[in-house]
N, C-alpha and C positions, 0 to 999 in steps of 0.2 A: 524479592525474587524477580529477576526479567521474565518476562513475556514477551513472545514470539506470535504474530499474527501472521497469518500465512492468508492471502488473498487472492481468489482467483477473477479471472474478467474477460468474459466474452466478447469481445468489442463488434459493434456493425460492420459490416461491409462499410467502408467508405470514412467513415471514423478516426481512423488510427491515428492520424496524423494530429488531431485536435484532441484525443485521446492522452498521445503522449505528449503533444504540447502542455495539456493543463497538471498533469501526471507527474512532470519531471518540473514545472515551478510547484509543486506541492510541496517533492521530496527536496527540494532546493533550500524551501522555507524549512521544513520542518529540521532539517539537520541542525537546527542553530536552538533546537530547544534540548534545555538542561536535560531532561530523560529521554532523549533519543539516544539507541545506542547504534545504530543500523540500518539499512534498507537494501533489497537487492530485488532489482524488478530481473524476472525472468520470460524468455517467447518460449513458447512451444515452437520443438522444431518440424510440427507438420501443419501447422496452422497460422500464421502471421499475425491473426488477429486473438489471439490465446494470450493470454498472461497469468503471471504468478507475480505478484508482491510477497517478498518474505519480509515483514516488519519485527526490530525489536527492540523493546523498551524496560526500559528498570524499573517503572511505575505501571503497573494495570488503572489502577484506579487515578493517577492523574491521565493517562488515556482517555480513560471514561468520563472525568470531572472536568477536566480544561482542555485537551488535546482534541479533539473534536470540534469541539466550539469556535478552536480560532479562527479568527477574522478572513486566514489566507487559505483557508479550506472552503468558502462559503460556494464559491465558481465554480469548483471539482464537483462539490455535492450536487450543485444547480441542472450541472452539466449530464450528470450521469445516465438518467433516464432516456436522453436521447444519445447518449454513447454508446450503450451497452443493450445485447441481446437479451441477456438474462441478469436477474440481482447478483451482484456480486457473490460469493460463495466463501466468508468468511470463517475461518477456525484460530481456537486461542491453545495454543501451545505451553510447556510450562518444561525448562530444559533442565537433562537429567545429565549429559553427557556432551563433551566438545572435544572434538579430538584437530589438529591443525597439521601441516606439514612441518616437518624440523629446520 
C-alpha cells in the first residue's frame, strides 16, 4: 500500500534560500530510489517561508528501514535545526481515493 507523508516547514527568516538549496538536492537524490513514487513541495501563499512537502512512497517501512538512513539525507537532517522555526510537522497518510483530470 503507498503512503503519502505530508510535511510541513517553518523556515527562519533568512533561510530560505539554503533551505531549498539542500531541500531540492534531497528531492533530486531521492527520485532515483526504487519506492519513490512522488514529491511535490508546496509555499503558502501568505507566507514565503511556509512549506508543505507532499511525499509518496510504495513502501512505509523501507521508508523507515533504509530511506532515511541514506547517506545523501545526512546535511538535510544536519542542517534542520538551524533552518527551521519549529519541528517539522509530520503526518502519515494511507490513500483511499485518486481522482485526475481527463
Amino acid at each position: 500500500m503507498h503512503t503519502t507523508y505530508l510535511i510541513g516547514f517553518q523556515v527562519r527568516p533568512g533561510q530560505r534560500e539554503r533551505f531549498l538549496e539542500l531541500l531540492n538536492a534531497l528531492l533530486d537524490a531521492m527520485r532515483h530510489e526504487k519506492t519513490f513514487l512522488n514529491a511535490t513541495l508546496h509555499r503558502d501563499g501568505a507566507d514565503e517561508n511556509r512549506f508543505l512537502l507532499h511525499e509518496t512512497w510504495s513502501d512505509h517501512q523501507d521508508v523507515i528501514d533504509v530511506q532515511i538512513n541514506r547517506p545523501y539525507r545526512q546535511a538535510w537532517h544536519d542542517a534542520l535545526p538551524d533552518l527551521l522555526d519549529a519541528p517539522r510537522d509530520i503526518s502519515v497518510w494511507h490513500p483511499m481515493r485518486a481522482d485526475h483530470a481527463a
